[in-house]
N, C-alpha and C positions, 0 to 999 in steps of 0.2 A: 543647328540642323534645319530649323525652319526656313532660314535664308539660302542654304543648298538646294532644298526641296523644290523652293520657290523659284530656283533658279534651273531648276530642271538638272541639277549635277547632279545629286541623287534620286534614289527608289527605292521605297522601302514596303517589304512584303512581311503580315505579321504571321506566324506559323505558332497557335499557342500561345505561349507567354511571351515568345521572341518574336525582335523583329531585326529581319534580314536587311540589310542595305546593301546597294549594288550601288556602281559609278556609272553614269550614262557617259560613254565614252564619247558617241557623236557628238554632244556640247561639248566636252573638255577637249574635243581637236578641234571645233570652231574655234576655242579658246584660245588654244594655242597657236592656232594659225593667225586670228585677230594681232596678237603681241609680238610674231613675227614680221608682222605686216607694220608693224609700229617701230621696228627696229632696222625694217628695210630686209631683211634678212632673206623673206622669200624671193624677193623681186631678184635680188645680188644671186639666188641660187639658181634663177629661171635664164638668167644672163649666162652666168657660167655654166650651164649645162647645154645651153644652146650652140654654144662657143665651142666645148668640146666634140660635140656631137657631128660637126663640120669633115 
């Protein structure tokens, strides 16, 4: 958990004896985006939408 935290992927709020965890979504689509960009994936989808759009 510490190493999400640290990474800003989670947030945790304590209410009482629990505690809440939420996913910070804005990093996990940098994330996602990063690994697309690593597979080419986005580039090939920015091509073929342009190509359509003609």
């Amino acid at each position: 958990m510490s190493v999400l935290k640290k990474a800003d992927l989670i947030r945790d709020e304590r209410h009482g004896k629990y505690i809440v965890y939420t996913l910070n979504t804005s990093v996990l689509e940098e994330v996602i985006l990063w690994m697309q960009d690593l597979k080419g994936e986005r580039y090939e989808r920015q091509v073929v939408s342009k190509r359509t759009s003609r």
